[in-house]
C-alpha positions in Angstrom: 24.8 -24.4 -35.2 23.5 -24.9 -32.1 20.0 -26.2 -30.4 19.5 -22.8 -29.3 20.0 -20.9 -32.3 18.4 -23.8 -34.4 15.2 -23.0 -32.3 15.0 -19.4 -33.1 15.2 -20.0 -36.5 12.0 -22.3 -35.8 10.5 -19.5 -34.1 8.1 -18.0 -36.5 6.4 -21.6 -37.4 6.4 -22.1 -33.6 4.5 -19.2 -32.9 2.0 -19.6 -35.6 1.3 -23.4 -34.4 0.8 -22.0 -31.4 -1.5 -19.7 -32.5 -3.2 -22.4 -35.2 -4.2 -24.3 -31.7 -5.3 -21.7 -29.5 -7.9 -20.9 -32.0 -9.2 -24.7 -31.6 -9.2 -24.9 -27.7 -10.5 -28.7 -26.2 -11.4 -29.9 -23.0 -10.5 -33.1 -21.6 -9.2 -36.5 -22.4 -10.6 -36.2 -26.5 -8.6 -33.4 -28.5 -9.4 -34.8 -32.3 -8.7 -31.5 -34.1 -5.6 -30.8 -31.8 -4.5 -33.9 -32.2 -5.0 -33.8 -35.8 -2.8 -30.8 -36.3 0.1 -31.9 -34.0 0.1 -34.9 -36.3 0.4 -32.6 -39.2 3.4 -31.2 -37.3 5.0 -34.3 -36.9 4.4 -35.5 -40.3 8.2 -36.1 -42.2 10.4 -36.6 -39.0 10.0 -40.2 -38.9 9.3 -40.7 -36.1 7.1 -43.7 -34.5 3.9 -42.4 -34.1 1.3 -44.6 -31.8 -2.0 -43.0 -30.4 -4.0 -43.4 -27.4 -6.8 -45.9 -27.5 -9.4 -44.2 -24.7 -7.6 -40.9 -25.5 -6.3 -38.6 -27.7 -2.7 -38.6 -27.2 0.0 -38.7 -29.1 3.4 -40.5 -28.4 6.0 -40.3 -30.6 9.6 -42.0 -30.4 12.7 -40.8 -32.7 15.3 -43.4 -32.8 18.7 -42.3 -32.3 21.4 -43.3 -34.7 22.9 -45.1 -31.9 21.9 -47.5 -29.0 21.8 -45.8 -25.8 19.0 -45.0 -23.1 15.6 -43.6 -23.6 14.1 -40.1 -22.2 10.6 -38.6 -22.4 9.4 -35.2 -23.1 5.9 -34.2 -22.2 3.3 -31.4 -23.2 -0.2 -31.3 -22.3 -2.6 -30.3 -25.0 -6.2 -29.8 -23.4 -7.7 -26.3 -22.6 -10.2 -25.3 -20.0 -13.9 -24.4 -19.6 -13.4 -20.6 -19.5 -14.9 -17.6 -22.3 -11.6 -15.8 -23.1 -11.5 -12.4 -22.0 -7.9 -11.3 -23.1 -7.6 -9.6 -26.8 -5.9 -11.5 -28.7 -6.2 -11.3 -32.3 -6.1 -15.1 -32.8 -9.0 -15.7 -29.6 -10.9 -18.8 -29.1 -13.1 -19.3 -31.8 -15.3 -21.5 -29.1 -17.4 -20.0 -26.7 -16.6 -21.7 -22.7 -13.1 -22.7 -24.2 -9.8 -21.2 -24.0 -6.4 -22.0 -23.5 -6.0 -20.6 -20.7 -3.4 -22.4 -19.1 -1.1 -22.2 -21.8 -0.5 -25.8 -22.8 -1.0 -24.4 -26.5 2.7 -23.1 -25.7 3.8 -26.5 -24.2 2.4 -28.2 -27.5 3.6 -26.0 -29.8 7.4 -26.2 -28.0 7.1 -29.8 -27.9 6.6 -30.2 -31.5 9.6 -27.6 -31.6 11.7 -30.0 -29.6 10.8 -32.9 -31.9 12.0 -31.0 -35.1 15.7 -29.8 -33.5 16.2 -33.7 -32.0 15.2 -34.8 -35.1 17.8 -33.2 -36.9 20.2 -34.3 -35.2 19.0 -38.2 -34.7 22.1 -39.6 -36.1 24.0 -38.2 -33.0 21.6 -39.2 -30.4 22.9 -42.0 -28.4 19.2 -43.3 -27.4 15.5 -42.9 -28.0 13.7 -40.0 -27.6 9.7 -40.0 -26.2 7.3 -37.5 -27.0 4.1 -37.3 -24.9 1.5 -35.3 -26.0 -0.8 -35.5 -23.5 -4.6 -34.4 -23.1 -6.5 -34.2 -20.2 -4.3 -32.5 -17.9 -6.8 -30.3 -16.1 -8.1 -33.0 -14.1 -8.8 -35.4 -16.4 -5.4 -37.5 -15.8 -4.3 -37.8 -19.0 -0.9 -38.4 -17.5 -2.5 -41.6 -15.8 -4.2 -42.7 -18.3 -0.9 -42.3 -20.6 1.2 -44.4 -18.6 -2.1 -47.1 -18.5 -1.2 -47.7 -22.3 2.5 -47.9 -22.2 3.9 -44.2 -22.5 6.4 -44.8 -20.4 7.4 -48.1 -22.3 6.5 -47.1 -25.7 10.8 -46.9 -26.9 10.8 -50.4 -26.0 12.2 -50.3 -22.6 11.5 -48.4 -19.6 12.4 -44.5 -20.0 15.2 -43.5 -18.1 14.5 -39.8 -17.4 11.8 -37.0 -17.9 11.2 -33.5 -18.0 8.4 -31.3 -18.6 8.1 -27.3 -19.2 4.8 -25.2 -17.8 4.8 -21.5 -18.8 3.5 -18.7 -16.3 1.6 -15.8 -17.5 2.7 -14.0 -14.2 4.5 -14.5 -11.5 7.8 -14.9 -13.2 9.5 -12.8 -15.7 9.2 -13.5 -19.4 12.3 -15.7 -20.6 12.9 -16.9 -16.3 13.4 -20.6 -15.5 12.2 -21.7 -12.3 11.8 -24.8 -10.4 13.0 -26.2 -6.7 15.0 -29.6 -5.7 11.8 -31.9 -4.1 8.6 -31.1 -4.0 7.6 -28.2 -6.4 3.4 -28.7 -6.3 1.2 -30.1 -4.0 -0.7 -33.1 -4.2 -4.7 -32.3 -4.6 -7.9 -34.4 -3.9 -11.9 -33.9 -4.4 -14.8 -34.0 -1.8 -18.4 -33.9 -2.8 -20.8 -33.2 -0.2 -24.1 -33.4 -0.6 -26.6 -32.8 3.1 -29.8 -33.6 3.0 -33.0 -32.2 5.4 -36.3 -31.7 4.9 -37.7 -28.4 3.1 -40.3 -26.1 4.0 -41.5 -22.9 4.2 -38.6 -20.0 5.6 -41.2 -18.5 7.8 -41.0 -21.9 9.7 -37.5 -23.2 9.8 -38.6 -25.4 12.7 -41.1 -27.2 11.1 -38.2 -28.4 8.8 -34.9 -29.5 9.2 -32.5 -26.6 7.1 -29.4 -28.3 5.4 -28.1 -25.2 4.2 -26.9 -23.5 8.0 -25.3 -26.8 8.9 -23.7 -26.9 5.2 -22.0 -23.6 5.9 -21.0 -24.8 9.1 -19.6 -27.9 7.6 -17.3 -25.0 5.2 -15.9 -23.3 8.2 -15.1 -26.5 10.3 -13.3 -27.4 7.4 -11.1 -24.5 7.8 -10.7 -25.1 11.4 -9.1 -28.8 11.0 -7.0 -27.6 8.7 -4.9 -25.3 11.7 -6.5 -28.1 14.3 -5.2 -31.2 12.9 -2.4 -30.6 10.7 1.4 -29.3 11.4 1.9 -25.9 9.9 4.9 -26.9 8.4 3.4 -29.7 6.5 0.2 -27.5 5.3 -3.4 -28.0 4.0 -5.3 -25.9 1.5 -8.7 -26.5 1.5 -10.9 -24.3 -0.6 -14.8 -24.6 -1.5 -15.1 -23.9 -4.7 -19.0 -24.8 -5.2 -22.1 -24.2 -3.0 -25.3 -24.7 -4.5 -28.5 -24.7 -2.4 -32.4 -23.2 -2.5 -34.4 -21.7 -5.5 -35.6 -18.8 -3.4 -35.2 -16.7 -0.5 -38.3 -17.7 1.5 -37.7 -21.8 0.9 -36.0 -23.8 3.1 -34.5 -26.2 0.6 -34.4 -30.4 1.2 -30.7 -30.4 0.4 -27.6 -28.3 -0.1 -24.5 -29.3 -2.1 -20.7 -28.2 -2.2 -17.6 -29.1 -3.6 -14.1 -28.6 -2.2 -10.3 -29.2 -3.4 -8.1 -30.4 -1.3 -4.2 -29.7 -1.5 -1.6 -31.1 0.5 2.7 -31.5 0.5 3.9 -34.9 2.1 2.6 -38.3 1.2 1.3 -38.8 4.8 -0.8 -35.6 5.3 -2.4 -36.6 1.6 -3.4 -39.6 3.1 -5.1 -38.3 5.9 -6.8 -35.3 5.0 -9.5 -36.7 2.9 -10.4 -39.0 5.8 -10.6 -36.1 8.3 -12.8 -34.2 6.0 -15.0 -36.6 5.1 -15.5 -37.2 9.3 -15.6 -33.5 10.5 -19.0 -32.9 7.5 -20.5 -36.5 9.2 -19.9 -34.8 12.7 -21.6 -32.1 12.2 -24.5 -33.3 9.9 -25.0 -35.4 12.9 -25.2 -32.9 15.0 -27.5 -31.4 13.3 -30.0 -34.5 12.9 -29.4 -34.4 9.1 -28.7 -37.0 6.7 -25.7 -36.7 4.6 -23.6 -37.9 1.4 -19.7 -37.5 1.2 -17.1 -38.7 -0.6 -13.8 -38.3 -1.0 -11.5 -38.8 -3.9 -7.5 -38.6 -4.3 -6.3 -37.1 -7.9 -2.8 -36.2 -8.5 0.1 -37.1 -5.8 2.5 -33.8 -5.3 5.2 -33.4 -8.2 8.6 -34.3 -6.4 11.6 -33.5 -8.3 14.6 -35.5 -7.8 17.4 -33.8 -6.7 19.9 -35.0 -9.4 17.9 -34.1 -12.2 16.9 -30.8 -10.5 20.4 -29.8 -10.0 21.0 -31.2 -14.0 18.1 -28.9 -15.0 19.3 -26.2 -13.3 22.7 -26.6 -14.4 21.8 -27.1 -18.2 19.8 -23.3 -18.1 22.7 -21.8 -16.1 25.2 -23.1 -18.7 22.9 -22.5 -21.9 21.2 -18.9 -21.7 23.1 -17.9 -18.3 23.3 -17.6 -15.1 20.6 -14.8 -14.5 18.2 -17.1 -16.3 17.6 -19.6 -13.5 15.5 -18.8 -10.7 15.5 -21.2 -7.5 12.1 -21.6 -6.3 11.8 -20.9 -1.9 9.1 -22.9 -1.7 6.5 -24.9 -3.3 3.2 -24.0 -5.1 -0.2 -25.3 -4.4 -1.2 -25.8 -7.5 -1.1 -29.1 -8.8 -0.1 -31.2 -12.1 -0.8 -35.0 -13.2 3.4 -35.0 -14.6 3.3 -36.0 -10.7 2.1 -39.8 -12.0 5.4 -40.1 -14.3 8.1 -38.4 -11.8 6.8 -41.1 -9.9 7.9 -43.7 -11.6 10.9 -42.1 -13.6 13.7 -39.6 -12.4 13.1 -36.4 -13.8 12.2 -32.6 -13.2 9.5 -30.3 -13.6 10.4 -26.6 -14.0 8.3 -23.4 -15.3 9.3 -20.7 -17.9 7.9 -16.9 -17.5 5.5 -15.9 -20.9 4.4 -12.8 -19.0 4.3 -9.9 -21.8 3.2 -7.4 -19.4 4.4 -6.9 -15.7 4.1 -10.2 -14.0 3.3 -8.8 -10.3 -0.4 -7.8 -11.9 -0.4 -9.9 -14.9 -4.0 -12.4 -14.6 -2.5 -15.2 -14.0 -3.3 -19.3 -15.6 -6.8 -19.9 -15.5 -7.9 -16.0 -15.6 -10.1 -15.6 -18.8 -7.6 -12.6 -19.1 -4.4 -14.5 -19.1 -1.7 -13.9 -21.9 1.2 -15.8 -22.7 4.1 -14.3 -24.6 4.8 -17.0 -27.4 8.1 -15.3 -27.8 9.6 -17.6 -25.5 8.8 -20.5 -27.5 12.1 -21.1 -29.0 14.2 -21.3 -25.9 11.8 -23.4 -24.4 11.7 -26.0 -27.3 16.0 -25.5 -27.3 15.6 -26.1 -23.2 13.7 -29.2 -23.9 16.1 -30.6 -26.6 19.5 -29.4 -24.8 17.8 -31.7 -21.8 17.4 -34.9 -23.8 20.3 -34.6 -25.9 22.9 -34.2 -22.2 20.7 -36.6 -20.7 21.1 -39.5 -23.2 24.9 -38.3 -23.5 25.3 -39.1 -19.6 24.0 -42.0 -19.8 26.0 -43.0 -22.8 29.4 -42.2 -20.3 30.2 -39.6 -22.7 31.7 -36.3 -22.1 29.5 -33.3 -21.0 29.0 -31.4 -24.2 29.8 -27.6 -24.9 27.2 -25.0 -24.2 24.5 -24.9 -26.1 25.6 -27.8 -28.1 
């Protein structure tokens, strides 16, 4: 039998963990019922169960039946602050929660992954990690993870890692996709808060108005992005809050936004906060107001490293066929806190299509309308097995193994 086919037989108690957890969506680093149900999952696959101490993770290590090297699988657990929208039978039972992003996939797949390796643990030549990790959504879990030894929890330093994000559009249901290098950007936060002096709105100079040089301060921010910064190396910068004034005919005594900014290359990550955080001082100065601004770095980009890009790659092509794989062009501005561990460890990032509709007008992650075809659960869990079992195999010196082995 092999990992794939194993999987599909997993299928139907795949789906309806998936299902269990996207009932139960959680925000941010604390997951108890999640966690409590992955646990469940786990229970009777002895493996080595540790959890987080400022967190809820979960990091599990199955012992192979032989020495060897260690690898670590990841899936992020947490949900985000959005009323579902979609349909679904099984629909958040929490209002401002939903799993919108589809980590209840990348959980439910991981577990599925732990129950094929564990089968076969007696052939593994290595260890195995599991991370199952909360706080993805800008929490960084992943951070946070590696702060308590994630990345050392077999013992020894892992060796290689890979980690699976569905797509609710974009991609075809069933695709893989990923690129050699930089696959998502690096992103960062800036608060900005001006402050003037209110008064009436008949009489906007007998006060001093934060809210015209605030907009100003949104545009110019646009402007150093095609000013400053080589096209071919770019900038996103998008203001995703503005809050200022209680009604129309009140000139406010401050104005507030918030912005995230996303970037490609470790040297334009380091310099874009620093511009931005200049160009709102420039022109709150020029405006005679007073201002507070801050900015603060979250996740670096997610680099894949070529070798285990082309090993990925090769590893889909060879299991469910050529026409499976999809080579990314170019990279994706979203962003991902797996950056932190491909960091530190070699390792690859890809994505796998759960679009059940037409994925060119599919909502997308993060829509409150976004759906995510669980059927694809079982070659992801296989994809994430087949990966850990060649991986530990190659660094055994052993002989590549047969397709879908």
């Amino acid at each position: 039998m092999t990992l794939r086919s194993d999987a599909a037989a997993l299928l139907d108690e795949l789906v309806a963990l998936r299902r269990d957890l996207h009932r139960i969506p959680e925000i941010g680093l604390h997951l108890p019922r999640t966690q409590e149900r992955v646990l469940a999952a786990l229970d009777g696959l002895g493996l080595e169960t540790s959890l987080g101490k400022n967190l809820s993770s979960i990091t599990a290590v199955l012992r192979g039946g032989r020495p060897g090297g260690t690898v670590l699988l990841r899936g992020d657990m947490d949900a985000l602050p959005v009323t579902e929208a979609g349909g679904e039978e099984f629909t958040s039972t929490l209002d401002g929660a939903m799993h919108a992003c589809g980590h209840d996939l990348h959980t439910a797949g991981l577990v599925g992954a732990a129950r094929l390796l564990a089968a076969r643990r007696d052939d593994l030549p290595g260890d195995v990690v599991f991370m199952f990790q909360p706080g993805e959504e800008g929490w960084d879990g992943a951070g946070h993870m590696i702060d308590e030894g994630v990345l050392t929890a077999s013992g020894k330093h892992v060796d290689a890692a890979y980690g699976l994000h569905v797509s609710a559009a974009s991609y075809a249901k069933g695709q893989f996709v990923a690129r050699p290098g930089t696959l998502m950007a690096a992103s960062g936060a800036l608060a900005v808060r001006v402050q003037g002096d209110g008064g009436h709105g008949s009489s906007p100079h007998d006060a001093r108005d934060p809210i015209p040089a605030a907009c100003e301060m949104v545009t110019a921010l646009q402007t150093m992005v095609t000013r400053t910064f080589d096209v071919f190396d770019p900038v996103v910068i998008t203001v995703g809050s503005f809050h200022a004034g209680t009604r129309r005919n009140i000139i406010p005594d401050d104005a507030v936004f918030e912005a995230t900014l996303r970037s490609f290359s470790p040297e334009v990550a380091a310099r874009v906060g620093e511009r931005a955080v200049q160009v709102c001082r420039g022109v709150a100065a020029a405006h005679g107001l007073d201002i507070e601004v801050a900015y603060e770095p979250e996740y670096p980009a997610t680099v894949n490293d070529a070798e285990a890009y082309e090993f990925v790659a090769d590893t889909v092509r060879d299991v469910f066929g050529e026409e499976r794989f999809t080579e990314m062009a170019d990279p994706i501005t979203g962003s991902e806190d797996f950056s932190r561990v491909l960091e530190r460890v070699p390792g690859a990032y890809l994505f796998l299509g759960a679009c059940p509709t037409d994925p060119a007008t599919a909502p997308d992650n993060h829509s409150p309308r976004a759906r995510f075809d669980d059927s694809v659960l079982g070659d992801g869990a296989a994809l994430l097995a087949e990966l850990a079992v060649r991986r530990l195999g190659l660094l055994a010196g052993e002989p590549a193994l047969a397709p879908g082995s």
